[in-house]
C-alpha positions, 0 to 999 in steps of 0.5 A: 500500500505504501508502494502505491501512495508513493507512485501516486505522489509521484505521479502527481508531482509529475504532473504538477511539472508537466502543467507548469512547463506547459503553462510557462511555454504558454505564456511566453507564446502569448507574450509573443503573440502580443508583441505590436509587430504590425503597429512598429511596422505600419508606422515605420512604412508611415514615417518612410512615406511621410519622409519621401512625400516632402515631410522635413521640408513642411512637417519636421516637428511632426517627422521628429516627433514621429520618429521619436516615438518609434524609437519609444515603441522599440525600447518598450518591445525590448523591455517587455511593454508591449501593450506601452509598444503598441500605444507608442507605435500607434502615436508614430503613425498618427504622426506620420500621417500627419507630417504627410498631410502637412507635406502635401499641403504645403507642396499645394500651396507652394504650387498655387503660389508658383501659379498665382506669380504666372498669372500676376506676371501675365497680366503685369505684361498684358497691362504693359502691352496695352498701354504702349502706344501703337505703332502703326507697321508701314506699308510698301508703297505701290506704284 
């Protein structure tokens, strides 16, 4: 009887091993899964676009800001943060996007600035041809 109270035991200390094991690899799966890798990615492809669309001419602050936050949600992942990851990777992108909108807004601006200089220059010249006194052309005279 003492055999079988021992085997039990034991097998009942296995088991408690078994389960910890498997719980613990579960967690660290987990943990993986929620590591914010789509949101670290979507805001580095944001802030490459928000670079190539004008964003440190028009948006700098924004850029910087965008950029830095990045760098935030990269510490946080190395720290075990993810959910602080996450947060930071989303503020990225939303500041990523915003230094893109501000780029293209002032690359429109620029670009009416440059049309409204064509057309006062156009009509600056058109004012002048219209005040210079007409010369009339001569004409051969015919025998």
């Amino acid at each position: 009887m003492a055999n079988l109270s021992e085997d039990m035991h034991m097998s009942m200390g296995k088991g408690f091993i078994i389960a910890a094991t498997i719980g613990l690899l579960s967690a660290g799966c987990a943990s993986q899964a929620d590591r914010p890798t789509a949101e670290i990615s979507r805001a580095q492809t944001l802030i490459e676009q928000a670079e190539k669309s004008g964003a440190q001419r028009y948006a700098a602050a924004e850029l910087d800001t965008a950029r830095d936050k990045l760098r935030q949600a990269d510490t946080a992942v190395k720290d075990g943060k993810n959910d602080v990851a996450r947060d930071r990777a989303n503020e990225a992108a939303a500041g990523a996007e915003l230094a893109a909108a501000k780029a293209s807004s002032g690359q429109a601006r620029q670009a009416a600035q440059e049309v409204q200089q064509s057309t006062d220059t156009l009509q600056s010249e058109a004012q002048r041809q219209q005040t210079q006194p007409t010369v009339p052309t001569p004409t051969p005279n015919q025998p």
